[in-house]
C-alpha positions in Angstrom: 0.0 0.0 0.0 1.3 3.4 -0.8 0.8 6.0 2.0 0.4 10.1 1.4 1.1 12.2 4.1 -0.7 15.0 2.2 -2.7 15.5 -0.6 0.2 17.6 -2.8 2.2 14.9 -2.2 -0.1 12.5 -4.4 0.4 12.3 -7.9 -1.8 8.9 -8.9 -2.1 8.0 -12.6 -4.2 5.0 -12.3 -8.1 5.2 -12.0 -9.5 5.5 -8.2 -12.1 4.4 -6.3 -12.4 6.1 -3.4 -13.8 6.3 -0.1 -13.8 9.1 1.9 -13.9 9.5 5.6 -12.2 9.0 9.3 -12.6 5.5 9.6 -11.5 5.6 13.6 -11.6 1.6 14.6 -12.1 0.6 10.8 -14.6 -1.4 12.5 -16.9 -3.8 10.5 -19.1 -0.9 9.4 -15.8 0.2 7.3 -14.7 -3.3 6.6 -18.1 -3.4 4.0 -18.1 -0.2 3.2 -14.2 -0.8 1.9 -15.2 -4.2 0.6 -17.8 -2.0 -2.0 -15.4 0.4 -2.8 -13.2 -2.7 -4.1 -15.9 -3.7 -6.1 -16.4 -0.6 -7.7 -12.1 -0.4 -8.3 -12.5 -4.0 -9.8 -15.4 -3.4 -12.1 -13.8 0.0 -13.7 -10.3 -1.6 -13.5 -9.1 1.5 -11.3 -7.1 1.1 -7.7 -9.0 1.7 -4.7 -7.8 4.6 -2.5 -8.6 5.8 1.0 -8.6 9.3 2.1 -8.8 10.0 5.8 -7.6 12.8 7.7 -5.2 13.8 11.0 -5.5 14.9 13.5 -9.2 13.8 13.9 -11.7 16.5 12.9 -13.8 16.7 15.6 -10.6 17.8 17.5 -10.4 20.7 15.8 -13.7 21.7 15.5 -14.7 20.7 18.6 -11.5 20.8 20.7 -13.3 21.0 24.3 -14.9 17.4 24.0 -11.1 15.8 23.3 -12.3 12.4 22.1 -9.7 10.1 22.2 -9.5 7.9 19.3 -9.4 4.0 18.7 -6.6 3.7 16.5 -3.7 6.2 15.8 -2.6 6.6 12.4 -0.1 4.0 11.8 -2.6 1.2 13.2 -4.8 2.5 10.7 -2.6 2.3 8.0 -1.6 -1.4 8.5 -5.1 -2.5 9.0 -6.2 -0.8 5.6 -3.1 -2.4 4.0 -4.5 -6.1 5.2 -7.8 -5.0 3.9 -6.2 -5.0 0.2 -6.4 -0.8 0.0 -3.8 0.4 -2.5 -3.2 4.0 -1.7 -3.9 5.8 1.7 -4.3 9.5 1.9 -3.9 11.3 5.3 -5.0 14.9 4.4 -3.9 17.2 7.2 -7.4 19.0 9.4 -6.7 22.4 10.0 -8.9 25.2 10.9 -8.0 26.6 7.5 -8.8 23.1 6.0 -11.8 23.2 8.0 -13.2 26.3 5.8 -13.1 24.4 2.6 -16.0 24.3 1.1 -16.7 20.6 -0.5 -16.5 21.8 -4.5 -12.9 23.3 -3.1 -12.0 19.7 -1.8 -13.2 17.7 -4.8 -11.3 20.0 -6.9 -7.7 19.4 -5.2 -8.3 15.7 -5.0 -9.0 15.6 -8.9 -6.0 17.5 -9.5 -3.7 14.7 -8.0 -6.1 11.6 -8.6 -8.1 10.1 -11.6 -11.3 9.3 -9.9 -13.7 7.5 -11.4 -16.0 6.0 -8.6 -16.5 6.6 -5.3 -18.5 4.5 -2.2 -19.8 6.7 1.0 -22.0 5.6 3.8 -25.7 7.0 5.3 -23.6 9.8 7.5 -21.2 10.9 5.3 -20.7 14.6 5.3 -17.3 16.8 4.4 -16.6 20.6 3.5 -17.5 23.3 5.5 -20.7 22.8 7.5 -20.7 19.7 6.8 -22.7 21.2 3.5 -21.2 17.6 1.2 -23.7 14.9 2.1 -24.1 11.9 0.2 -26.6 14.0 -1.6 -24.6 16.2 -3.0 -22.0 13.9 -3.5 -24.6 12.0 -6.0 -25.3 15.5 -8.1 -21.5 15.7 -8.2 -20.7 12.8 -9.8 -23.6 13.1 -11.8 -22.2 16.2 -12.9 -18.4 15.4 -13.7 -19.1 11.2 -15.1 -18.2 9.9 -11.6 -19.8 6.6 -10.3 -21.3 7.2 -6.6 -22.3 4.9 -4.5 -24.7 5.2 -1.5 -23.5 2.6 1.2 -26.2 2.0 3.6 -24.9 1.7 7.0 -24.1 -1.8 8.6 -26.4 -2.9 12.2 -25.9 -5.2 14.9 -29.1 -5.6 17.1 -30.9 -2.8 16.0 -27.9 -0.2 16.8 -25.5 0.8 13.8 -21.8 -0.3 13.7 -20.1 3.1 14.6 -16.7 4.4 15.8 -19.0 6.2 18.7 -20.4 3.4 20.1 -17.5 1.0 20.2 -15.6 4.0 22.0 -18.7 3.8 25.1 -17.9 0.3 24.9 -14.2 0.3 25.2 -14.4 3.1 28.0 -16.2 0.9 29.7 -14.4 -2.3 29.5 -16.4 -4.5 27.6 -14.1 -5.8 25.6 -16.3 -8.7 24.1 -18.9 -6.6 22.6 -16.2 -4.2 21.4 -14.2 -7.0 19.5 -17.8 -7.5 18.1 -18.1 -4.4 16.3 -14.2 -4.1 15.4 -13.7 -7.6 14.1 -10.6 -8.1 15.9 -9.6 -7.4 19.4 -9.3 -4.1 20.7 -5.3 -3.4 20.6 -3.0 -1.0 22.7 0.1 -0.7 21.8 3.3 1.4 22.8 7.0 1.8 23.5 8.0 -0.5 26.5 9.3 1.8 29.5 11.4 2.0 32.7 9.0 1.9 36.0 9.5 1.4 39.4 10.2 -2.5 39.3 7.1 -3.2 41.8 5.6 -6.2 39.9 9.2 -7.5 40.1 8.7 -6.9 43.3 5.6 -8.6 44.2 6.9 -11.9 41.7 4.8 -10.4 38.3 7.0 -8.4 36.5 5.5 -6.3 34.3 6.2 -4.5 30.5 5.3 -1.0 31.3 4.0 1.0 28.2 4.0 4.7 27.4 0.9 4.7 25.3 -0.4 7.8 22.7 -2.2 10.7 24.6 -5.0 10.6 21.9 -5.2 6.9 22.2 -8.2 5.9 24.1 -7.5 3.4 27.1 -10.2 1.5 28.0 -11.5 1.2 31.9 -9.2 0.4 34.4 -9.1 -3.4 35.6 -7.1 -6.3 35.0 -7.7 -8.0 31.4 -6.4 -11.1 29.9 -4.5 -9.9 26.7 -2.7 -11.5 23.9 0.8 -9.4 23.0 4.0 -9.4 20.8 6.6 -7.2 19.9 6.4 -5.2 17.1 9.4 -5.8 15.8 8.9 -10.0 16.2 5.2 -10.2 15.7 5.2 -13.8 15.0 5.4 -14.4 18.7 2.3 -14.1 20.4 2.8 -14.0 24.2 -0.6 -14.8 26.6 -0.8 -12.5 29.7 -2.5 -10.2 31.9 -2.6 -6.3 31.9 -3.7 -4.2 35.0 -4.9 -0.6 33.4 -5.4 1.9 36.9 -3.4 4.0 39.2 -2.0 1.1 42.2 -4.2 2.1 44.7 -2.7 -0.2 47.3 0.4 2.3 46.6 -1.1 5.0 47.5 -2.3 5.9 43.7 -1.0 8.0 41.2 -0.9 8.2 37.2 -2.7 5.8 35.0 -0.6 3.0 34.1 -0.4 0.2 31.5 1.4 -2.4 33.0 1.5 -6.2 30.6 2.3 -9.5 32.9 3.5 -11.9 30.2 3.0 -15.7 31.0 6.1 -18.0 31.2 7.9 -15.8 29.6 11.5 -13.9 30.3 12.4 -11.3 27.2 13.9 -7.8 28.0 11.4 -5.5 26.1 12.8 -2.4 27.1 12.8 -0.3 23.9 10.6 -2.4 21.9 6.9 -1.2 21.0 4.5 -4.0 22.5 1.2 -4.7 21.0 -1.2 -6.0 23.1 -4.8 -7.6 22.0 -7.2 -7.0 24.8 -9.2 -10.0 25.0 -11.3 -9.8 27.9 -11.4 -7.7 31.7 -11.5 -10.0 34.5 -12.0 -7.2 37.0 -12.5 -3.5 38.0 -9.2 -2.3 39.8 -9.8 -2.2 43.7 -8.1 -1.9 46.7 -6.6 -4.6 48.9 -6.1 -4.6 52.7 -3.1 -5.3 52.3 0.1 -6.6 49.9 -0.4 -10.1 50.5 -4.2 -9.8 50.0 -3.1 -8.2 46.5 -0.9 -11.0 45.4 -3.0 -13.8 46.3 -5.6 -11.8 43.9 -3.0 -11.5 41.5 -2.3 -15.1 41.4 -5.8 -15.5 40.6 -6.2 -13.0 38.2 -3.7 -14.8 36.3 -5.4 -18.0 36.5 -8.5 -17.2 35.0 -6.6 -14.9 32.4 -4.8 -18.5 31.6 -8.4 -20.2 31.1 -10.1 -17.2 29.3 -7.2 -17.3 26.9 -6.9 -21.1 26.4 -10.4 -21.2 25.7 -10.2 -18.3 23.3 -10.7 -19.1 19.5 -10.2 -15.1 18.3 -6.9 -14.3 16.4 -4.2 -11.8 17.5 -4.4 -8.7 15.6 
């Protein structure tokens, strides 16, 4: 997959298909909606192209709700890649950007890309205002010979698949029914970090990662978890990850901390990735130290059955 950091930086001579939009999660909602947009590159022999944007726009339009997103851009990029996209485009948001109206936006992106289809879903909107829906996207193409296509938007139990919804579930720890509506486990990943050695301590050393700001973490607990190394990601480690602020320790900042089952590897350096399978618990306080290992112990038992019995893949 080629990758565009901008959309001056593009300069495609094959037909497009393209699909326009955030795609936070590229959840399964996406996944069909990037499945048509294939079809449509298949049937008018073009490539099929993504364009997304960074940072995400409702943080700059809307900077005082600071969502925090599901996947940062390079997670994005290698789950488009497996989903057999040939070119992503990362168009910058800026306020400035912002102010474009959607005739300005369609004109840029013709200038550096032969479109010749494109595949949208029931909420898409870009330009300023919000003024291109899927409307006016129709009397566009109709307009200037481009196919469009009106995706309709993908359901489980009555609710549709959206980025929104898997974020409430992810803040909230329930990792089963957000794996649902992602198609794959929900995945943290991040540089593995120096800290304070007090799993060591305790007999459960721990990977400690230094995770993206704008990434959102889900709910603090202990969760059984699936990781590897980025740089090695044919070995899949089992574990358990503790997400809180060690209140037995007196508290403090949120940390990541990965247990990884029979298992001795200096990380240190490495970016882990880490599948979040399933949260045992909500993080509590103990009486004392030995009350918290002897929870810890079976933590990691059930984490060890949860994840035998798992059928999902990493990733």
């Amino acid at each position: 997959m080629h990758v565009f950091a901008a959309l001056d930086a593009v300069a495609l001579r094959a037909p497009q298909a393209v699909t326009i939009g955030v795609f936070d999660g590229v959840h399964r909602g996406h996944q069909y909606l990037l499945a048509r947009t294939r079809e449509l590159a298949a049937a008018h022999g073009a490539e099929t192209t993504v364009v997304t944007f960074w940072p995400p726009p409702i943080r700059v339009l809307q900077p005082d709700r600071a969502i925090h997103v599901l996947m940062l851009p390079d997670e994005k990029a290698e789950v488009l890649a497996g989903l057999g996209v040939d070119n992503l485009i990362t168009v910058p948001f800026t306020p400035e950007f912002a102010h474009w109206s959607p005739e300005r936006f369609m004109t840029e992106m013709a200038a550096h890309l032969p479109i010749v289809a494109l595949a949208e879903g029931d909420d898409f909107s870009m330009g300023y205002q919000r003024a291109g829906t899927i409307a006016w996207l129709q009397s566009y193409g109709a307009a200037h010979g481009l196919t469009v296509e009106h995706v309709a938007r993908r359901e489980t139990a009555g609710q549709p698949i959206s980025s929104t919804r898997i974020r409430t579930l992810v803040a909230a720890g329930e990792m089963g029914a957000a794996r649902d509506l992602l198609g794959r486990p929900y995945q943290l990943r991040g540089e593995v970090v120096h800290g304070d050695a007090r799993g060591r301590e305790l007999g459960y050393p721990t990977a400690n990662l230094a995770i993206d700001p704008l990434k959102l973490i889900p709910a603090k607990g202990i969760y059984a978890v699936r990781a590897w190394a980025e740089q090695a990601p044919a070995t899949v480690w089992q574990g358990a990850a503790s997400i809180g602020v060690r209140p037995v320790f007196g508290g403090g900042a949120l940390l990541v901390e990965v247990y990884l089952f029979d298992v001795t590897v200096d990380l240190y350096g490495a970016t882990l990735c880490v599948d979040l399978i399933e949260r045992l618990r909500e993080e509590r306080t103990f009486p004392s130290v030995a009350d918290l290992i002897t929870q810890m112990g079976h933590d990691v038992a059930t984490a060890r059955h949860i994840l035998e019995h798992e059928t999902g893949e990493a990733g």
